[in-house]
N, C-alpha and C positions, 0 to 999 in steps of 0.2 A: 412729244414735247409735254414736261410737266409743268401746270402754273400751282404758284402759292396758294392756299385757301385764304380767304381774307382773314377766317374766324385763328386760323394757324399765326398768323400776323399780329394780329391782337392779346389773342394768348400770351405769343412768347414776348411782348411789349410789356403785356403787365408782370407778368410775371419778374420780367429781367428788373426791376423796380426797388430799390432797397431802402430803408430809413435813410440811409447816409446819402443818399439822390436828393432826398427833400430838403428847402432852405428852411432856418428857423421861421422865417414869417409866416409860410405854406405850412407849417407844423400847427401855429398858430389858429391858423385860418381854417383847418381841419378840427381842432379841436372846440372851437367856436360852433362851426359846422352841426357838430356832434351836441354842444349844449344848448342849441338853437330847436332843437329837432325834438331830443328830451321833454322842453318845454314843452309843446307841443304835443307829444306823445302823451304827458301829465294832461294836459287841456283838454284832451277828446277822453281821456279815460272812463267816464261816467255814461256819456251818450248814450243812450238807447241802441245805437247800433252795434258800439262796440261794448255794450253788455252781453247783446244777443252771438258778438262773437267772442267772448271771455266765455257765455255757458255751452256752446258747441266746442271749443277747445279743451275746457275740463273734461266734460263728454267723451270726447275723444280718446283723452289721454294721449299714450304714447310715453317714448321713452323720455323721461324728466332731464332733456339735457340742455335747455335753452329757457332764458326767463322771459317770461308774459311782462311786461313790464308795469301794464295798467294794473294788475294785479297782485302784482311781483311771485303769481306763480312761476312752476316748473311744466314743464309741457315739451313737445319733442319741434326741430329746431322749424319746420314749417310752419304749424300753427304761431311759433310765439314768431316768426317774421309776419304771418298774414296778420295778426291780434297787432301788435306793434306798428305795422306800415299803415292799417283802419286807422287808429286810434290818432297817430301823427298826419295824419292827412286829414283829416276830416272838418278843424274847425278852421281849415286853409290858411292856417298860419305859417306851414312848412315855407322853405326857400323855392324860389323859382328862379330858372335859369331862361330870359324871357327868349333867346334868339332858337333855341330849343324847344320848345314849349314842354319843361319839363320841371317837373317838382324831382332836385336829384333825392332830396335826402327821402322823403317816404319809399323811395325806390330801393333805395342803396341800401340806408343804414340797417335797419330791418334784418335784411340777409346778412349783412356785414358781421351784425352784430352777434347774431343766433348763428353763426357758423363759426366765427372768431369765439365764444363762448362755449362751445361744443369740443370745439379742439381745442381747446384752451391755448390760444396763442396769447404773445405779450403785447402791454400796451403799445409798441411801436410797430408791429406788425399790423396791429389795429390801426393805426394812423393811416400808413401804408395803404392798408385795403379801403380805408375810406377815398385816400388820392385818389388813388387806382378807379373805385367804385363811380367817384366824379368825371374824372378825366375820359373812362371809355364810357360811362354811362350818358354823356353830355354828347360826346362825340357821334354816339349810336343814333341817338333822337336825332342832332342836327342833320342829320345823312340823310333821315327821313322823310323830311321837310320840312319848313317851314308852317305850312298853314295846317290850324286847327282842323283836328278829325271828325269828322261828323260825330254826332252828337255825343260829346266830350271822350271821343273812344282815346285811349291812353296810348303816351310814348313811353312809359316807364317801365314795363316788362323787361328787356333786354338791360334797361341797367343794375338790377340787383342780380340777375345771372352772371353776370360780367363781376361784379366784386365778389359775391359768395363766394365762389372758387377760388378767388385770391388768396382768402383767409390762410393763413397758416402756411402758404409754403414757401420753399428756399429761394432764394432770387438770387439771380446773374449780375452783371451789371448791367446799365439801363442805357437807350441807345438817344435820346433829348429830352431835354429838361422838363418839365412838370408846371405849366404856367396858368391852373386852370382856376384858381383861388381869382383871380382879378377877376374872371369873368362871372361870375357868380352873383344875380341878383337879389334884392332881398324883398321878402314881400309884408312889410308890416300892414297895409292897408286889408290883411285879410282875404286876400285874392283878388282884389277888386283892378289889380292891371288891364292895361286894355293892352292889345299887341299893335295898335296903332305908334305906342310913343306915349300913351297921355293916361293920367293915370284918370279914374271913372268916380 
């Protein structure tokens, strides 16, 4: 007797996923998403830490097929996600999605972005991977649990594996709707939520 693989499941979910699945609001609310995250990504660019990781990535090299953003160099598509996901995470202004304990976009967009840029897909594709990137990447953490990981170990790992691979390719049609934009918290207080309810 054969059972499904869960990761088989998810796959072919995201995958089956097409621009034409998404409402215009949810379009919206991704592209927000995306300029939200930017921000942020600008805001940490100088830091000391994410200097020390802009000169290990020149360093490196690699093939010039994704951009650094703080930078706006070229670099190969790992480095400019690890330089990018620093840079937007770091002065805790990203989104958080609190019932997850998950910041999606330093997870997601990063990969999203420097794999959708590498294969060069289009801006609706891009949108797409970002859904996608939210919706399993929110999903993955909440499955997790609930309570904070000792000492701040991260739920975000599994969410930008889960959209990178999105990028760019053909999609089926898709089997329920895409309702993950509501759920989405924001965090202008600079992280200072508590997971009680109350903000700190």
């Amino acid at each position: 007797m054969s059972r499904e693989i869960l990761a088989n499941r998810l796959a072919s979910y995201s995958c089956g996923i097409t621009f034409n699945d998404l409402k215009a609001d949810h379009v919206v609310k991704m592209k927000g998403f995306l300029l939200d995250w930017l921000g942020s990504t600008y805001a940490g660019k100088d830091l000391p830490p994410i200097q020390m990781l802009r000169k290990i990535a020149r360093s490196l090299g690699g093939t010039p097929e994704a951009t650094s953003i703080p930078d706006a160099s070229k670099t190969n598509c790992l480095l400019a996600s690890l330089v990018n996901g620093a840079s937007s995470h770091i002065v805790e202004m990203d989104d958080l999605h609190r019932e997850s304990i998950l910041h999606p976009a330093a997870a997601i967009l990063p990969a999203v972005l420097a794999a959708g840029e590498r294969e060069r897909v289009s801006g609706k594709d891009l949108i797409v991977a970002i859904s996608v990137g939210y919706e399993m990447g929110i999903r993955v953490a909440a499955g997790n649990g609930t309570e904070p990981l000792p000492l701040f170990g991260t739920r975000q790992a599994p969410a930008g594996h889960l959209s990178s691979g999105r990028s760019g390719q053909s999609h089926a049609p898709r089997r329920r709707p895409v309702r993950l934009g509501d759920r989405i918290g924001r965090d202008p207080g600079a992280g200072l939520w508590s997971f009680s309810g109350k903000a700190q």
